[in-house]
N, C-alpha and C positions, 0 to 999 in steps of 0.2 A: 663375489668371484674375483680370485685377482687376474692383477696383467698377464702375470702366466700363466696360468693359468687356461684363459680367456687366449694368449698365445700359440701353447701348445694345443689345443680344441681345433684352432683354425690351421694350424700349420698340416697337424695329421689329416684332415679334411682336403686340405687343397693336395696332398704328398698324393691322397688314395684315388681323388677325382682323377688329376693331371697324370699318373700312373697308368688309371683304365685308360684313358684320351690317349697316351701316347703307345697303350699298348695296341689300344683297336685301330691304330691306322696301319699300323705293319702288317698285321694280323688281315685285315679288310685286304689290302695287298695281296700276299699269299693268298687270300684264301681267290682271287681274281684270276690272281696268275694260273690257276687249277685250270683256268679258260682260255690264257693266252694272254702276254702283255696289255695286249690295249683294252681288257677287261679288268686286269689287277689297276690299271692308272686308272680306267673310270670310275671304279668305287670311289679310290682313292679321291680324287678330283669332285665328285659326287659329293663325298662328306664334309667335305675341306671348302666348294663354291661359293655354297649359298650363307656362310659364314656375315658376309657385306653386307647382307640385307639385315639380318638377323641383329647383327652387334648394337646399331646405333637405335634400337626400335627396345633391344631388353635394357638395354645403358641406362637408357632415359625412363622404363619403367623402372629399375632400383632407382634413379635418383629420386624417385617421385614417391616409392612406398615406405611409410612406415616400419615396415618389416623385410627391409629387403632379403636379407639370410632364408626367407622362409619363400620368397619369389625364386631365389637361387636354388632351393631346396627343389621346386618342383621343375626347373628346367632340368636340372641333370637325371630327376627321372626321365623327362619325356627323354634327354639325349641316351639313355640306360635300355629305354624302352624301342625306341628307333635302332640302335644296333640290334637290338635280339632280335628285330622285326628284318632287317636287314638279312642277317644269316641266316635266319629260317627261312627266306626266299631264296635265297640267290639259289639257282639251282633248277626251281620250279617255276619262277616265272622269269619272261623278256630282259633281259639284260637292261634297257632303257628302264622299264620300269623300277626294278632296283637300286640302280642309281638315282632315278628320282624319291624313291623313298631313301636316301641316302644324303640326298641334297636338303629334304623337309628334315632331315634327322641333323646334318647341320647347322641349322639355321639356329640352334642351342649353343652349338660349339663355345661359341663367346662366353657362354656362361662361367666356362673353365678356365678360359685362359685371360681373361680379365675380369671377370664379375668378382671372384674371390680377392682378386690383391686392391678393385676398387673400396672394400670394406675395410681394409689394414689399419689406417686411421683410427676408425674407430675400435677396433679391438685394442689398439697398443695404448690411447687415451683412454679407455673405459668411460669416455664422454656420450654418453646416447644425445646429446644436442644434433640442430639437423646441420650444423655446419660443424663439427669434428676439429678439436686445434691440431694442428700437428705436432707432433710429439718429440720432436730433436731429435737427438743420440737415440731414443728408445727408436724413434720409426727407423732411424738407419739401421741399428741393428735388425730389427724384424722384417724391412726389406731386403736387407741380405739373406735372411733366411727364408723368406716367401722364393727368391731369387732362387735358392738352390732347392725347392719343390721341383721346379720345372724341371733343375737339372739330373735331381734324382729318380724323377720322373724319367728323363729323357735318358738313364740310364738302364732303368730296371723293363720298362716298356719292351724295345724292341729284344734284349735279350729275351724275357719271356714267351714274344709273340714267337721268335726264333726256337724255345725251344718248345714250347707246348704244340708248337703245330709241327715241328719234328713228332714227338712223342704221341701226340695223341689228334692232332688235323685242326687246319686252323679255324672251324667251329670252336673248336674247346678254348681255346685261346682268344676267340672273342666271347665267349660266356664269362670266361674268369675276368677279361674287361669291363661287362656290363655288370657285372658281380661288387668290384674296385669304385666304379660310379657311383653305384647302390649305396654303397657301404661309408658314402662320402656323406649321404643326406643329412643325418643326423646333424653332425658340425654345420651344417651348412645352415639348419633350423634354428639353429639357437646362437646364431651370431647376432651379433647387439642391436635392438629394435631402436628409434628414434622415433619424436614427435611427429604428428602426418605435416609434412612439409604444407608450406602456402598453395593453397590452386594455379595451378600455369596448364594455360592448354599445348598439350602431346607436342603441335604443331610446332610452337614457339619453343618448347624447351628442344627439340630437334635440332632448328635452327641456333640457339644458344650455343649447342655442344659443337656441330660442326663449325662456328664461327672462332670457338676458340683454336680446335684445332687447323683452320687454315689460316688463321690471323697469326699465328705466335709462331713468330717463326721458327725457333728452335726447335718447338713440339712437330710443326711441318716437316721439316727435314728429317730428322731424326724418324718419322711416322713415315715418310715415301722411302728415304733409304733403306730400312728394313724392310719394307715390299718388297723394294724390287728386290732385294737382297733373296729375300723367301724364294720367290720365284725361280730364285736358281738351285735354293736348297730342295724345293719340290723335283727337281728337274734329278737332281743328285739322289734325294731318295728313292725316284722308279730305280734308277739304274743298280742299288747298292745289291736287290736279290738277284736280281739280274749277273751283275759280277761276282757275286756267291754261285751261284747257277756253274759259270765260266771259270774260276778260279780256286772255290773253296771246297767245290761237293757237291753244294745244294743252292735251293733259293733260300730258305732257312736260314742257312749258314752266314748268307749275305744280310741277312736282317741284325746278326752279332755286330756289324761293323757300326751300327749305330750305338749300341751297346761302349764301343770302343769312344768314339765322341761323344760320348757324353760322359766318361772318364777324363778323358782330357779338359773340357771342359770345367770339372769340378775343381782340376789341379791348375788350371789356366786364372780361377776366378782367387784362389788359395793364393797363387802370385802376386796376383793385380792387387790383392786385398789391403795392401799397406800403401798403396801407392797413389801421389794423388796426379792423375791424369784427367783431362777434360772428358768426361761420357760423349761431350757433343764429338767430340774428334774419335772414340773410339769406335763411336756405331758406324761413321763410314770408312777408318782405316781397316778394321776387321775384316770389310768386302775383299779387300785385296789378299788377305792368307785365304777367304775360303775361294776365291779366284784360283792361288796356286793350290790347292788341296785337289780341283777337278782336275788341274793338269797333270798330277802326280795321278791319278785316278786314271785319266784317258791310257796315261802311259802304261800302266801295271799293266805287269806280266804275270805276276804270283802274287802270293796272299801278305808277303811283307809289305810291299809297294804298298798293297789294299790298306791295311792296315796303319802306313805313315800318312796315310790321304786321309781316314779317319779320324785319327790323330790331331793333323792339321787344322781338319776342318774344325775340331771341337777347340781347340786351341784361337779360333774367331768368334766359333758361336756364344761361349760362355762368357767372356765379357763382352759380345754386343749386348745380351740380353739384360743383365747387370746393366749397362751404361742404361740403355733404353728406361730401365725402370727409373734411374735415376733422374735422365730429363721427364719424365711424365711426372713423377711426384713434386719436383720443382715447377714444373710451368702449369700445370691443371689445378681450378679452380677448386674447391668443394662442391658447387653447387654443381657442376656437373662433372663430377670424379667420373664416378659408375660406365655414365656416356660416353666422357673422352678416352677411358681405359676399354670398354669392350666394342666402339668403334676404331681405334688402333690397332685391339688384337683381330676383328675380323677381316679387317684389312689386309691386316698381313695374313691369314689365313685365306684369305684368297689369292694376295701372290701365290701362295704356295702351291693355290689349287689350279691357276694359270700354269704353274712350270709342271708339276704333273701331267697335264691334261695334253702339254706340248711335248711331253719327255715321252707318251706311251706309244705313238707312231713312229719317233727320229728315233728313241732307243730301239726298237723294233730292226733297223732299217739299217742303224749303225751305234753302236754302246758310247764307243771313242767320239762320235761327232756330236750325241747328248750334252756327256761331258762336256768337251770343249766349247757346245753353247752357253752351256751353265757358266763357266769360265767366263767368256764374253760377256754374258749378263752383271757377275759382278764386276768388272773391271768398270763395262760403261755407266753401272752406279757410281764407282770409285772417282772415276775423270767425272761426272759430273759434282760432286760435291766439294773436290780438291780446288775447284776456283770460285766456290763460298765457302771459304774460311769460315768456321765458327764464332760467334759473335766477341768470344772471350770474357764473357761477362763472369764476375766475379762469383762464385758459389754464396747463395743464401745462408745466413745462420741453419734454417732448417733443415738444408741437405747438402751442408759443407761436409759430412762423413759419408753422408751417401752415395756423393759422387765423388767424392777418393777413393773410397771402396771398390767403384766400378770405373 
């Protein structure tokens, strides 16, 4: 089988996963709001929570399987099987309950937004050894493209959630999500097996994975600034149906605005692409556009405004994401790739679930004073990382294009 082969397999796979994933949160949203803000934020916050627990426990079992593609394979059923279990409740039972089935259907999340780019190595090497070489200019290139799954992902998602639950109720729109998940398995089974790594008990390779990432410092920063960064993005996503609600028509309507940033985004990463900037400085200068993006947001009055804050915002998010990958594939070991990538992304999946969870009572209460927190939030990521400079350390052979790229 060749590299691309074995590239294009993976790429489709992660486009269809990360697609459903981004289309079921909007969706779970809507389908909330049918009860009232601080029922659309608790789904939301529900499926997004328990992420922290979940990441660094599946991490460490890919590092450890033989066959991780086929461990991947059967999370994104159970997360496939947790949303349809989701929406076939909400409605019939307790609201607590539901979101606790929403929190247990979480705790997958990770699978998606780091278990697939921890295997990239080895698809782009076609090495099944357990330690994977990196693959220079090839892994640059197919990180850049693993990079723009999430973003096409983060395009086509809330558009769809936005229109299928206009057209047909945001049931339907979460089926065609758990559908997107489904439809990911196959790729996900037949990603490249390796020898059964050495015996290490659970305990110890835990402590391995977390020790790298609190020890190295680049990986540190880089992994809290995006947290806390999230947390503000969580905080901006209750409000965007919200501001469709108020400004566009509908709550629906507001779910397109995500749609909008994640266009920018793909055009923001198309600039950066030639250019070599440090990733470590873009993932906290970024905090500061999507800073002014919530101001521009608090302020709207109509749907243009809405729509330059979207803009905005995607105009940060797409090369923080890009840089971020760019320090994670430089500082993480092999031996616990899997680990440091789906405890990083659960992490930030729980920022995310924190500014939700904070955004469904103050948006309630006041839209503009949400925003404006979210605002606040990334600024005081931004001042705290402006007086630790990034290290300046010279780009490795292996991710000298990677991190020009991003």
């Amino acid at each position: 089988m060749s590299s691309r082969y074995r590239l294009a397999g993976y790429l489709t796979g992660a486009t269809l996963a990360r697609t459903g994933d981004e289309l079921s949160g909007p969706a779970l949203l809507l389908l909330g709001l049918t009860a009232g803000p601080h029922a659309g934020a608790a789904l939301l916050a529900g499926l997004t929570a328990a992420a922290a627990a979940g990441g660094p426990v599946f991490g460490a079992l890919l590092d450890r399987s033989p066959a991780p593609g086929r461990l991947l394979a059967v999370a994104l059923a159970g997360y496939a099987g947790g949303i349809a279990l989701v929406t076939a409740t909400f409605g019939h039972l307790p609201l607590w309950s539901v979101v606790a089935l929403a929190a247990l259907t979480g705790l997958l999340n990770p699978a998606i937004a780091g278990g697939w780019t921890a295997q990239l190595p080895s698809v782009v090497s076609g090495q099944p050894a357990r330690l994977p070489p990196v693959a220079g200019p090839a892994l640059t290139t197919a990180s850049r493209l693993d990079a723009l799954t999430f973003t096409a992902a983060a395009l086509a998602g809330p558009g769809l959630a936005g229109l299928l639950a206009t057209l047909a109720g945001a049931p339907v729109a979460l089926a065609v999500a758990v559908g997107m998940v489904a439809a990911a398995l196959p790729a996900a089974w037949t990603l490249p097996r390796r020898p059964r790594p050495a015996a290490t008990r659970l305990g110890k390779q835990l402590v391995d994975g977390f020790g790298v990432l609190l020890r190295n410092t680049p990986l540190r920063r880089a992994t809290s600034t995006s947290t806390l960064s999230c947390a503000g993005v969580g905080m901006v996503t209750v409000c965007y149906p919200l501001l469709g609600a108020a400004h566009l028509g509908s709550a629906a309507d507001g779910t397109l605005l995500m749609t909008v940033l994640a266009v920018a985004s793909l055009l923001a990463n198309a600039v950066f692409a030639g250019k070599r900037l440090a990733p470590d400085t873009i993932v906290w200068a970024s905090t500061l556009v999507l800073a002014a993006s919530c101001v521009v947001a608090a302020s709207a009055t109509d749907g243009k405004l809405l729509v330059a804050a979207a803009a905005l915002a995607g105009f940060a998010e797409g090369p923080q994401l890009t840089a971020l990958f760019a320090v994670r594939h430089r500082e993480t070991p092999a031996r616990v790739r899997a680990q440091v990538f789906t405890t990083a992304a659960s992490v930030k999946i729980t920022g995310l679930a924190a500014g939700a969870a904070l955004a469904g009572p103050l948006a309630t209460w006041s839209i503009p004073a949400c925003l404006l927190t979210a605002a606040a939030v990334q600024l005081v990521v931004a001042l705290s990382q402006v007086r630790k400079p990034s290290p300046g350390r010279a780009a490795s052979p292996r991710c000298r294009g990677s991190c020009a790229a991003r």
